[in-house]
VOGU-3710 file (C-alpha; in Angstrom, 3 decimals, decimal comma):
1> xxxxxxxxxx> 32,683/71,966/-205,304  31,308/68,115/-205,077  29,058/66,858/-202,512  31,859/65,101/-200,730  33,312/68,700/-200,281  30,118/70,083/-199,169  29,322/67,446/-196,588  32,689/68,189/-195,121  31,528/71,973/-194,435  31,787/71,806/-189,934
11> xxxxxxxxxx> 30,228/74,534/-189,244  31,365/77,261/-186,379  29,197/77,557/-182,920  28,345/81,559/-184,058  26,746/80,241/-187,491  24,855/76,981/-185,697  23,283/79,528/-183,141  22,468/81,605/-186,185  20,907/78,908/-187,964  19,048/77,199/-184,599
21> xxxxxxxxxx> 17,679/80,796/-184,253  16,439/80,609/-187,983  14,660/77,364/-187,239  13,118/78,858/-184,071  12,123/81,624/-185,747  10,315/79,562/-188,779  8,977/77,471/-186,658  6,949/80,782/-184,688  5,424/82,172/-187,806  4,353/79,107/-189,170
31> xxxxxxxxxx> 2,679/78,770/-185,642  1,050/82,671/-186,001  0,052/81,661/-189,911  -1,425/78,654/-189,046  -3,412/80,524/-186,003  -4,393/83,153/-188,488  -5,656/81,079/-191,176  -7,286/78,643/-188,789  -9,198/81,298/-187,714  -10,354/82,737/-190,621
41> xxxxxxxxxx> -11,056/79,275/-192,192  -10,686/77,568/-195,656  -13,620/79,020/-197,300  -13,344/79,711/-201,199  -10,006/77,837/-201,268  -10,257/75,666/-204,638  -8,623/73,023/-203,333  -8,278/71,185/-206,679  -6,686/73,850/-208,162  -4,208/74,244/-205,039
51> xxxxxxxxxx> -3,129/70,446/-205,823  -2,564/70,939/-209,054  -0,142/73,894/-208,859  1,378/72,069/-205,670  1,974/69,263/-207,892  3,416/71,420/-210,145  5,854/72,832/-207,370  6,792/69,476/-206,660  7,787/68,393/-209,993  9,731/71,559/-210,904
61> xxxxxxxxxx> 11,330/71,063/-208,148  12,983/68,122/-208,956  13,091/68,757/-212,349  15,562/71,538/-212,079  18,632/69,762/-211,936  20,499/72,746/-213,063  20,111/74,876/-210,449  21,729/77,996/-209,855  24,057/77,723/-206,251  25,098/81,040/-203,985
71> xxxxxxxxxx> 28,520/80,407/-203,945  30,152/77,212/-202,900  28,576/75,952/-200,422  25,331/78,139/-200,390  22,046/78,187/-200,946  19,818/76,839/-204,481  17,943/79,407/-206,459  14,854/77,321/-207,723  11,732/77,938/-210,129  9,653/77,140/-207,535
81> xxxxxxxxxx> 9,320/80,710/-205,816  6,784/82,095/-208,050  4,480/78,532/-207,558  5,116/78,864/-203,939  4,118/82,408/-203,750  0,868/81,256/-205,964  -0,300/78,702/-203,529  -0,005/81,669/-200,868  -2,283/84,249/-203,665  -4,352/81,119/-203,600
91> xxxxxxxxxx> -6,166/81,709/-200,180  -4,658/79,022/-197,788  -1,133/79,815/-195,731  -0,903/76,442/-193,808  -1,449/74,782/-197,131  1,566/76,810/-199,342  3,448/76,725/-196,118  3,072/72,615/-195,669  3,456/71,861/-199,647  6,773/73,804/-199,730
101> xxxxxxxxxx> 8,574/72,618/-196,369  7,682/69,318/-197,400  8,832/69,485/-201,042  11,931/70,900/-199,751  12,299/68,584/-197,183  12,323/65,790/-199,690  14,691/67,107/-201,703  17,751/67,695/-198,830  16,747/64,320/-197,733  17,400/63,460/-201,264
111> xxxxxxxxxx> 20,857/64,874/-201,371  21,713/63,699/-198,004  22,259/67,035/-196,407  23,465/67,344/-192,357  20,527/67,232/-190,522  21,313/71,003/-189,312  21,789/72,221/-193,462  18,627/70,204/-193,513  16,260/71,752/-191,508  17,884/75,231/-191,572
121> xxxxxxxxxx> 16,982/75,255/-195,524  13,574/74,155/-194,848  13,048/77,157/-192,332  14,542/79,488/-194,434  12,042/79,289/-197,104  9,321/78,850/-194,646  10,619/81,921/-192,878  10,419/83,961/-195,894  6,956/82,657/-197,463  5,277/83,234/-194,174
131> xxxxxxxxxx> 6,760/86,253/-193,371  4,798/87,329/-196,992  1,631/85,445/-195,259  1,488/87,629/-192,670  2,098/91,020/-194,354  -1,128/89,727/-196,448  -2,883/89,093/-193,114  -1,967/92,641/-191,800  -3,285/94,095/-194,725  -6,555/92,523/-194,107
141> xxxxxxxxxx> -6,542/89,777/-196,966  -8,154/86,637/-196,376  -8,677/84,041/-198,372  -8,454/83,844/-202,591  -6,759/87,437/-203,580  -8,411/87,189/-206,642  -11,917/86,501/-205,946  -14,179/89,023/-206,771  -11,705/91,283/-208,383  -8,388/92,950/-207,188
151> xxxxxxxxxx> -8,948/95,980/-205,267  -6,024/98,863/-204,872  -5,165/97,708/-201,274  -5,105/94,156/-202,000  -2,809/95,034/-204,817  -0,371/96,718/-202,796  -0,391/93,979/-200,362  0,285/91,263/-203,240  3,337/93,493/-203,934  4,552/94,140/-200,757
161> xxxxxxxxxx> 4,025/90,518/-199,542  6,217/89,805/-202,692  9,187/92,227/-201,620  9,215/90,450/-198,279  9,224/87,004/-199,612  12,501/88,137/-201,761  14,248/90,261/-199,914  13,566/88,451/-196,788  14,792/85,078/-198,049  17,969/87,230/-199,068
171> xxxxxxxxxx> 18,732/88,646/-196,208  18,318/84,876/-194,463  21,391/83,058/-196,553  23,800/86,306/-196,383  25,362/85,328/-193,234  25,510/81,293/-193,272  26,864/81,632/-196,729  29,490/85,107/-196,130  30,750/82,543/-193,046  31,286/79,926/-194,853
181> xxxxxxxxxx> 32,053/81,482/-198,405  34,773/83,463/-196,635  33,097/86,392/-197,753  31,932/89,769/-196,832  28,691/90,210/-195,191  28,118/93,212/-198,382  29,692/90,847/-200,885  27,200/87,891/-200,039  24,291/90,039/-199,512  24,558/91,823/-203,313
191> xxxxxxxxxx> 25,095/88,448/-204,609  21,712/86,994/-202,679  19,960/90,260/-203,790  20,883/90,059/-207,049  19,686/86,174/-207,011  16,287/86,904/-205,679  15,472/89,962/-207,212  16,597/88,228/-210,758  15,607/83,924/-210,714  12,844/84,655/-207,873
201> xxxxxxxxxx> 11,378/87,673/-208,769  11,037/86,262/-212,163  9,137/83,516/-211,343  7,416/85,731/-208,231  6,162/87,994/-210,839  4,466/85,454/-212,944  2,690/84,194/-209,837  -0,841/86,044/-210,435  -0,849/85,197/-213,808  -0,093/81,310/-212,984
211> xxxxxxxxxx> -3,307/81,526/-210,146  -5,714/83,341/-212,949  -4,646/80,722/-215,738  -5,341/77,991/-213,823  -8,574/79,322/-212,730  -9,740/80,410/-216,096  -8,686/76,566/-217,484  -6,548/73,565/-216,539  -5,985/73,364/-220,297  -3,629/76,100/-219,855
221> xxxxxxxxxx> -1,585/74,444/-217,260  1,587/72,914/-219,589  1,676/76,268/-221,115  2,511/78,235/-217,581  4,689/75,185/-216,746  6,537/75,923/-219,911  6,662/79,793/-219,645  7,519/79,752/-215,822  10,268/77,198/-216,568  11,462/79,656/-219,718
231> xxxxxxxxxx> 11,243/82,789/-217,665  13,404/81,147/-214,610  15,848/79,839/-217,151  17,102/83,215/-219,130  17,038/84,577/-215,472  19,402/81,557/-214,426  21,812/82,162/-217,278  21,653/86,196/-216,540  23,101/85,046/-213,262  25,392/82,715/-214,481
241> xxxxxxxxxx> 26,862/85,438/-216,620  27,445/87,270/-213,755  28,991/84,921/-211,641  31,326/84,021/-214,478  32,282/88,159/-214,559  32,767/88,317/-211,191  34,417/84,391/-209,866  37,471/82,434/-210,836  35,937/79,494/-212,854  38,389/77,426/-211,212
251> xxxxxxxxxx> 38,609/77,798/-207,871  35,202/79,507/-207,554  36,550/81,575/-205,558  36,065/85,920/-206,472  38,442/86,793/-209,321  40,658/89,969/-209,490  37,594/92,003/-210,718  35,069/91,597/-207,811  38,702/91,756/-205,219  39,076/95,235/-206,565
261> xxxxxxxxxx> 35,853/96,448/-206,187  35,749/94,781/-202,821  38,610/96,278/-201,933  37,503/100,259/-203,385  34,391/99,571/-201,295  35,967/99,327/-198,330  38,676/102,504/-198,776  35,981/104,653/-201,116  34,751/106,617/-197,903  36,431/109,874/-195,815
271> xxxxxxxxxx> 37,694/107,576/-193,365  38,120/103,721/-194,029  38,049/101,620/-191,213  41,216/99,863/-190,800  42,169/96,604/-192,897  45,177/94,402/-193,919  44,983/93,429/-197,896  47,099/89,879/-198,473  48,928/88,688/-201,491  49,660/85,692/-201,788
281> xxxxxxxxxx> 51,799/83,099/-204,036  52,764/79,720/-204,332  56,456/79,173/-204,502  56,644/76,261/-206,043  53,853/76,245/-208,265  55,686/76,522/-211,702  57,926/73,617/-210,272  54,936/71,500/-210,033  53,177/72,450/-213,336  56,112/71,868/-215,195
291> xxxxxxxxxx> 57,006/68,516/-213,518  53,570/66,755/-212,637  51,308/68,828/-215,730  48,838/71,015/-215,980  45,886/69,400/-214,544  47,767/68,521/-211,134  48,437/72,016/-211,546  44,928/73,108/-211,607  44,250/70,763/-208,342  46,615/72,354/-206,566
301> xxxxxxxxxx> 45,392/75,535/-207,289  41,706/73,964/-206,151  43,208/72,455/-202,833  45,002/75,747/-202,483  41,452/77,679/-202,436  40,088/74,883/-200,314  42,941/75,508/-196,989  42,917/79,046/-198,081  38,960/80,013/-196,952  39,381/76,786/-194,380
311> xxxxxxxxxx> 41,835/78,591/-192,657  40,382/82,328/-193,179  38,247/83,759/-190,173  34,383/84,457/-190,945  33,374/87,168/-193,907  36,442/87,674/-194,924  37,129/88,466/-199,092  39,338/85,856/-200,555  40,117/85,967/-204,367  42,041/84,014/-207,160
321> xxxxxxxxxx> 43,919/87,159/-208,657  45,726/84,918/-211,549  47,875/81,977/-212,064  49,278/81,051/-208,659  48,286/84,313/-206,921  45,603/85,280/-204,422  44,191/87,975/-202,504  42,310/88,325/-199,022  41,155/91,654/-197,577  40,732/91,351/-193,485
331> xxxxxxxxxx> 38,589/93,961/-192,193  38,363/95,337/-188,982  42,247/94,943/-187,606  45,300/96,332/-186,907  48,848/96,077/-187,610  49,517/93,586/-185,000  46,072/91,416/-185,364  46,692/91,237/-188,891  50,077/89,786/-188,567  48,885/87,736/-185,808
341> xxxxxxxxxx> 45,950/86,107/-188,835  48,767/86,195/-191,545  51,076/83,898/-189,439  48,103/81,425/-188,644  46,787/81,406/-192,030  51,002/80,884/-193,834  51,142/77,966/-191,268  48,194/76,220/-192,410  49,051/77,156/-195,937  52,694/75,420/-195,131
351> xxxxxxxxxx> 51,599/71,969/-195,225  51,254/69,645/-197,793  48,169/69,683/-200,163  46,353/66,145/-200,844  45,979/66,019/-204,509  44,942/62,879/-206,327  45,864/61,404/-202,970  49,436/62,471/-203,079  51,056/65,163/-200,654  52,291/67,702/-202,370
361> xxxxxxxxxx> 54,079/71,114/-200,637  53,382/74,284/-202,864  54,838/76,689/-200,104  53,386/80,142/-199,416  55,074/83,330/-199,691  52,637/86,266/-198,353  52,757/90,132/-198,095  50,646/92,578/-196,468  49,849/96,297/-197,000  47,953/97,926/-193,958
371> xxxxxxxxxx> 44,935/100,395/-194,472  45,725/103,502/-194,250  49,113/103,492/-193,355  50,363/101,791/-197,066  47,511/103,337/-199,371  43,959/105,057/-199,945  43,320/102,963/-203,385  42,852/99,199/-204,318  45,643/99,950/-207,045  47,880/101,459/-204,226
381> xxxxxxxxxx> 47,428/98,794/-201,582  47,794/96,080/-204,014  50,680/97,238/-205,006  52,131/97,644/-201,828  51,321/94,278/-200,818  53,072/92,284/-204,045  55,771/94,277/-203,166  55,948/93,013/-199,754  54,854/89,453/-200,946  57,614/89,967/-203,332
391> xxxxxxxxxx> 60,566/90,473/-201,048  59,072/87,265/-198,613  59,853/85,415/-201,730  63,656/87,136/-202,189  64,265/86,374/-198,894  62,634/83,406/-197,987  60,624/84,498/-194,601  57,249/83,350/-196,179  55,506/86,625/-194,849  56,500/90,397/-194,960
401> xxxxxxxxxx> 55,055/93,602/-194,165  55,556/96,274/-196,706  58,008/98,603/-195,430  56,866/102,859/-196,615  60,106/103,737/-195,884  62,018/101,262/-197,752  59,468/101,889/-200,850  62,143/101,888/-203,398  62,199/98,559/-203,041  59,943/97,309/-206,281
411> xxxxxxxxxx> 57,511/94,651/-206,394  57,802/92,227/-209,411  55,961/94,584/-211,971  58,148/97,201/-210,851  61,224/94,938/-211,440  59,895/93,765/-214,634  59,682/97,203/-215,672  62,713/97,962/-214,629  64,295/95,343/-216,508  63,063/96,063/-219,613
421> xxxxxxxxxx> 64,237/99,356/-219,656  68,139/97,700/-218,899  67,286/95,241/-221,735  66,313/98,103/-224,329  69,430/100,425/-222,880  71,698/97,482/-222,868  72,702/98,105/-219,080  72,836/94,169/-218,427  76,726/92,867/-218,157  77,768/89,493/-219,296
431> xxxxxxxxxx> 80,579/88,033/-217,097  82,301/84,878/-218,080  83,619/80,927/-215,987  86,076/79,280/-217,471  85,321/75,244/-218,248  88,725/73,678/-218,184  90,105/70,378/-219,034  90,989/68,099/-216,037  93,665/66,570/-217,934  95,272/69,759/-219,247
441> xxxxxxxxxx> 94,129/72,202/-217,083  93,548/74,628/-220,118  90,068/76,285/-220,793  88,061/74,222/-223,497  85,263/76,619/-222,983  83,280/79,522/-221,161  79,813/80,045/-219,902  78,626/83,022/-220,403  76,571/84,457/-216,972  74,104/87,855/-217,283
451> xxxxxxxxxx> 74,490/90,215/-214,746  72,253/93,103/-213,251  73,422/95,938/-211,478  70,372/98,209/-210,544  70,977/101,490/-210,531  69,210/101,665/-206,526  68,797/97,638/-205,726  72,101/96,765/-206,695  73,541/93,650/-207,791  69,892/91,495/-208,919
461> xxxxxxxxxx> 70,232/87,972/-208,509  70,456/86,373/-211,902  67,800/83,812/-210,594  65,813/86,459/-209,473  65,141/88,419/-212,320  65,627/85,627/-214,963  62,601/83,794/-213,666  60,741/87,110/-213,682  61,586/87,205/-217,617  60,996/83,851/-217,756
471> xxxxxxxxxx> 57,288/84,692/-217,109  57,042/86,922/-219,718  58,022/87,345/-223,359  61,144/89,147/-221,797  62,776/86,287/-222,198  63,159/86,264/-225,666  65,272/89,939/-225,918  67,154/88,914/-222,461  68,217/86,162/-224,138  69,120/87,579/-227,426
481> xxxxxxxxxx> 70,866/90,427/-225,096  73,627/87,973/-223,730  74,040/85,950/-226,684  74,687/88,967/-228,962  77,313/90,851/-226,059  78,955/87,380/-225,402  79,535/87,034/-229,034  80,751/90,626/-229,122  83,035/90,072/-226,637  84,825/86,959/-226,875
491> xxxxxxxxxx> 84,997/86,231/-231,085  87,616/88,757/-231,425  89,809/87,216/-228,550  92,812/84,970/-230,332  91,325/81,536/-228,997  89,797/78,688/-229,988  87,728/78,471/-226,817  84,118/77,798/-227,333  81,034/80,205/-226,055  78,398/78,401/-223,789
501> xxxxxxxxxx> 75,274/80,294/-223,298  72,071/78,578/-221,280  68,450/78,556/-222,523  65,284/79,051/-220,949  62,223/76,695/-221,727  60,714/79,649/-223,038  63,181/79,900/-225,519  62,209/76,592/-226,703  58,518/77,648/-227,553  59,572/80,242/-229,895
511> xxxxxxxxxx> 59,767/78,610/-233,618  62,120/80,781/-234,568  64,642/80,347/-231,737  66,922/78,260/-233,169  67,327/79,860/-236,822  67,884/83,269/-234,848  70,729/81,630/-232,781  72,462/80,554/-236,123  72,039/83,726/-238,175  73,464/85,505/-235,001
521> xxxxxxxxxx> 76,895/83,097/-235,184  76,987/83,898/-238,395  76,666/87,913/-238,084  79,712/87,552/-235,837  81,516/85,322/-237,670  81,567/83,439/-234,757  82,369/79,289/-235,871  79,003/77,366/-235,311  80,877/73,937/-233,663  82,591/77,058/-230,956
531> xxxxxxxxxx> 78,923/77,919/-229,770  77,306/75,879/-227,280  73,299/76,422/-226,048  72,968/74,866/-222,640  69,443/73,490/-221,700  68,479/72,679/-218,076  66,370/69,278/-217,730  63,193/71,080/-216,712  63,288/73,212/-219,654  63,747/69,953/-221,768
541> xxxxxxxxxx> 60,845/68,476/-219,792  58,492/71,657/-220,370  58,579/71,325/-224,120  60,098/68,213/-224,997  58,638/68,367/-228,504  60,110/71,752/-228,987  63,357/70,647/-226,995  64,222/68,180/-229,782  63,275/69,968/-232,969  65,040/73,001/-231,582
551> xxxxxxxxxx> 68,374/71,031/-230,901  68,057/68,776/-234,065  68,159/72,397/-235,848  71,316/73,488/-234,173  73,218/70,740/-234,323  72,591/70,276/-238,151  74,115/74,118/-238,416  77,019/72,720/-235,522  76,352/74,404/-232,779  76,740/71,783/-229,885
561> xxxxxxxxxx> 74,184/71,264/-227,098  74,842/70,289/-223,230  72,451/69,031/-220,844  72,647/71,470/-217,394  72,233/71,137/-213,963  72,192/66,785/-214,850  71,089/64,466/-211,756  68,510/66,756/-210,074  65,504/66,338/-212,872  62,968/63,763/-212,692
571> xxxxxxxxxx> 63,659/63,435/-216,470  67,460/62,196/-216,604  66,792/59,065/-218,329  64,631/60,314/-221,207  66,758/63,516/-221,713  69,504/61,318/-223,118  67,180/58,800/-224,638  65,570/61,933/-226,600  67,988/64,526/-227,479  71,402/64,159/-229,219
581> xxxxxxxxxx> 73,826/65,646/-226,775  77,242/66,968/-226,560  77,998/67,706/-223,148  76,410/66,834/-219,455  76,987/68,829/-216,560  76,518/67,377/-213,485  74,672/69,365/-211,183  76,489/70,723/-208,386  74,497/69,568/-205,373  76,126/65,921/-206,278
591> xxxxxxxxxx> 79,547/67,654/-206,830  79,787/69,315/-203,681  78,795/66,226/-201,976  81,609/63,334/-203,403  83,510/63,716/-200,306  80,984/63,104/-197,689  77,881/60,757/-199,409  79,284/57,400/-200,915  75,976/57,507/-202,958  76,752/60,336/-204,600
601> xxxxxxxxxx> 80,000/59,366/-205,610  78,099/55,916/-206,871  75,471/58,676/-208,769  78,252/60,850/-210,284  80,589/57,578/-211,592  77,603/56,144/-213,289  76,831/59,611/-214,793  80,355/60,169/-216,547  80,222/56,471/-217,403  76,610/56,415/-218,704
611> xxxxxxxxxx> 77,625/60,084/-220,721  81,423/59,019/-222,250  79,193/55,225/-223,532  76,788/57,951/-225,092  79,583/59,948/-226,497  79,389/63,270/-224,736  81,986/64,772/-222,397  81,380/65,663/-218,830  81,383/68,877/-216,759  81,502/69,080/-212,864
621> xxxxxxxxxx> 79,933/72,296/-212,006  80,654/74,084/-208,613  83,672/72,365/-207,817  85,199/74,306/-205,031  87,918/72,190/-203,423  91,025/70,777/-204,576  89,776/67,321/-202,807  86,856/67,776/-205,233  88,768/68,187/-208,012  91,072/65,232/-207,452
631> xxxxxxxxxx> 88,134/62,922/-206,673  86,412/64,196/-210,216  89,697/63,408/-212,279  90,010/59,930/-210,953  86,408/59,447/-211,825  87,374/59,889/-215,092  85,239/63,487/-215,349  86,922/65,541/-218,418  85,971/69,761/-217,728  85,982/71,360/-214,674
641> xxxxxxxxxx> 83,739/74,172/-213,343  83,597/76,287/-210,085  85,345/78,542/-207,606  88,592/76,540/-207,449  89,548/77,290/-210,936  88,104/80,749/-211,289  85,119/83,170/-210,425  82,553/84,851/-212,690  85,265/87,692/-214,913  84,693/90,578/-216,755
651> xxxxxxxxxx> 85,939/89,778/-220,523  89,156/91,733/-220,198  90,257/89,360/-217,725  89,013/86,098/-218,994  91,237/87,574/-222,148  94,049/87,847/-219,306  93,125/84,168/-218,154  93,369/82,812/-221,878  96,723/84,712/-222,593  98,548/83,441/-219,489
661> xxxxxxxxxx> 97,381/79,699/-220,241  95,465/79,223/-216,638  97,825/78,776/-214,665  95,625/77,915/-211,799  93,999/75,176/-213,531  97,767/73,556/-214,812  98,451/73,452/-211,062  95,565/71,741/-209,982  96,527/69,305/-212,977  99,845/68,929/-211,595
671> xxxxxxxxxx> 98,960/68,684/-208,382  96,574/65,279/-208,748  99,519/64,098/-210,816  101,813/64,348/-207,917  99,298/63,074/-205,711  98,322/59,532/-208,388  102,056/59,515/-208,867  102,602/59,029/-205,204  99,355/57,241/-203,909  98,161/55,323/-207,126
681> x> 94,782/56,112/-209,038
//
């Protein structure tokens, strides 16, 4: 995160008291040092040596641009622990204590920190170091360590001064940085460990060996600079590694890994204390990738992390699972204060990200699985909770609890499942709506529409499931499924009517798409200039590259393309600058909506207009009045689709439709002629 971000961190009253009470704290042993040491005095204290390793603190200080951060907001690891610990070996507390609060100092002045962060970070290294000072003063050392020799008990004081001055600083950034991280007080406090007893205790180690060096000769004084610099940077990129295993390199944020072992933590023992896990996932999130690109995509996702730990309570576990979807694990609650967090948090979540300095609404759909009550594993729990997540998203409440009782319900790997077993049995139906001339009233062609009847859901939305395929290579056999039984089905009816089947963008990335298309006409025997792909704009926008080449390969065989769902994309323009088209079908949000907005009438005359100058026909879709229908024909539209000609069929009755000439559609013809005949156009 950039320093803007980090300045912006407000920090709650609980974590200033904590870090007031940090400052207090330095500031008493630095008082009890300095009362030690000035009562023991300076004696034996080289204090030409002590400037040059101070100056050597200082510099590496500075120097070390690429330092290692806890988390996002947290705390530096520097190479300057082992030099500070040195100056302590060294024989003078006030002086290691004064050279690093002041170095420090200088740097957070440096990068303008709050005056709080400021003085907070200063105490908590002088915290630390002079807690070691002390535990050398209980243990009787004063002055130099090393003069004289290094006898057993000074020895075990070096060491044990050491452990303090690591673990100590440790344990001083868990809680700042688990509050503001969003993190769990045993998440943050591995993470510090791991950080001082890796980068510091490399350096710390060295310490002894820096102080005899020096002592020894001054000539050897660029060679420890080099080795302690060396020795703190393989520890750095040690840690690194491990961040990188265990955090989303995007958001920052803990990745499905660290979640899960989080998560098995917290429901390993007898009896877990009672928690709520979250799943959460953008709604609109392939809307915007496809429409605005990748890299808004990837700020959105950033923003999204941002408002997701803004809006979290303290030490809570918040993770970037994959593409749009997260995870948080609240600890401590029940049933009802979970829900009561969930609700806060999905109305926070609810309004518009800034990106690029743009609003932009994702929308949040969230489920939650309760400890114990919906699982005793990470694998269970989670799975509970996309199930619930999953049916917020079917039905549009933005948060759900998963139900036990209703657990045949399945989440979206269960679906997925699920429909890859119909795909491979051939369970999926293909029903069929008749496109019919508004001048005729007889069917010119049919769209073919998949349909899923679950065997214990029931009747699957075909947007539900087809966007699941959609996000997986599913897509490919689903399609090949409907285009294969449509084939099957209507080639050996007695018509001429053409086949219209619709294409996913993922369809379009496959190479091969388009020569598997034509060698399936031709298995059928199915005429090429009868067979009709229809492409929604957004797929079109997705891959426009692929769009063209794919369509450019159809058409040369004759198979005719049509533009779906027209008027809604952001894309309109360039779709017919682009692609050679056959047919437009304008969407039926402007369709529904002739009779009551003059501006979509204005929209849907300058479509068929703009489309018969280009050469292509025109299709209303969802027309579902007779007013409709007579407003379309004297707009000069030429098919007609939607509930007032016919519903969805089976193939035996479309057959039955085509036989008896739709008669529905002749009356509707003769109808408007009745009506121009006695009104006028």
């Amino acid at each position: 995160m950039d320093d803007r971000r980090r300045a912006a961190v407000v920090y709650s009253v609980r974590l200033r008291a904590y870090m007031v009470g940090v400052i207090i704290a330095a500031a008493g042993v630095f008082a009890a040092s300095v009362a030690i040491d000035l009562s023991v005095g300076s004696a034996g204290v080289d204090w030409v040596l002590f400037g040059v390793v101070a100056g050597l603190l200082f510099v590496m200080d500075f120097a070390a641009s690429n330092r290692l951060r806890l988390g996002r907001n947290g705390s530096f690891v520097t190479p300057t622990c082992g030099l500070s610990f040195a100056l302590l070996l060294m024989g003078s507390a006030i002086g290691a204590l004064l050279v690093v609060g002041i170095t420090t100092l200088a740097g957070q002045i440096i990068q303008r920190r709050q005056p709080l962060r400021l003085a907070f970070n200063v105490a908590q290294l002088v915290l630390s170091l002079g807690s070691g000072a002390l535990v050398l003063f209980a243990f009787g050392v004063r002055g130099p360590l090393f003069d004289g020799g290094l006898e057993v008990v000074e020895w075990i004081a070096m060491v044990t001064s050491a452990i303090v001055v690591l673990v100590g600083n440790a344990l001083i950034v868990t809680y700042p940085i688990a509050t503001v991280e969003s993190m769990t007080m045993r998440a943050t406090l591995r993470l510090a460990l791991q950080a001082s007893l890796s980068a510091d205790a490399a350096t710390i180690v060295v310490a002894p060996v820096i102080v005899l060096s020096i002592d020894a000769s001054l000539l050897l004084l660029p060679m420890i600079g080099a080795a302690g610099f060396l020795i703190y940077r393989t520890a750095r990129q040690a840690m690194m590694l491990g961040h990188v295993a265990d955090h989303d390199t995007l958001t920052q944020l803990g990745n499905r890994r660290s979640f899960v072992r989080e998560l098995d933590a917290h429901v390993g023992g007898q009896d877990p204390a009672r928690a709520a896990v979250l799943i959460l996932d953008l709604d609109r999130f392939k809307e915007i990738n496809d429409r605005l690109g990748h890299e808004t995509g990837d700020h959105v996702l950033q923003e999204f992390a941002t408002r997701l730990i803004e809006s979290l309570p303290p030490e809570v576990a918040a993770a970037r699972l994959g593409g749009d979807e997260f995870a948080v694990l609240l600890t401590d609650v029940d049933a009802a204060d979970a829900l009561g967090v969930v609700d806060r948090l999905h109305a926070e979540l609810k309004r518009p990200l800034h990106v690029d300095g743009f609003p932009i609404t994702a929308g949040t759909s969230i489920g939650v699985a309760l400890v114990p009550e919906h699982g005793s594993s990470s694998g269970s729990l989670m799975h509970a909770a996309d199930i619930a997540m999953y049916r917020a998203k079917q039905l549009k409440t933005g948060v759900e609890l998963f139900d036990a009782a209703g657990s045949v319900k399945r989440g979206r790997l269960g679906l997925l499942a699920d429909l890859a077993a119909a795909i491979e049995r051939g369970e999926l139906t293909v029903e069929y709506q008749p496109q019919v001339s508004m001048t005729t009233g007889l069917t010119v062609s049919i769209e073919a529409l998949v349909r899923w009847e679950h065997p214990r859901l029931g009747r699957i939305q075909p947007a539900e499931f087809i966007k699941l395929a959609e996000q997986t290579d599913l897509i490919g056999p689903l399609t090949q499924l409907v285009i294969r039984t449509a084939l099957g089905e209507i080639a050996p009816l007695p018509s001429d009517v053409a086949l219209a089947v619709n294409v996913s963008a993922r369809n379009l990335q496959d190479r091969h798409f388009a020569t598997e298309v034509i060698d399936t006409i031709a298995e059928f025997g199915f005429p090429a200039n009868r067979f009709e792909i229809e492409l929604t704009e957004s797929a079109i926008a997705t891959e426009p590259e692929l769009a063209q080449l794919t369509c450019s390969t159809l058409r040369s065989a004759g198979v005719r393309v049509a533009v779906d769902d027209f008027g809604t994309g952001y894309s309109s323009f360039a779709t017919l600058r682009d692609l050679e088209l056959d047919r437009i079908k304008i969407d039926r949000s402007l369709v529904a909506s002739l009779g009551n907005r003059e501006r979509d009438r204005r929209i849907v005359t300058s479509i068929i207009d703009l489309a018969h100058a280009l050469g292509c026909d025109v299709v209303g879709e969802g027309i579902e009045t007779e007013t409709v229908w007579t407003q379309l024909t004297g707009l000069g539209c030429d098919l007609a689709q939607g509930f007032v000609v016919a519903r969805p069929m089976r193939s035996d009755l479309i057959a039955e439709l085509l036989a008896a000439a739709d008669p529905v559609a002749r009356e509707l013809v003769a109808a408007t002629n009745r009506h121009e005949s006695a009104y006028g156009r």
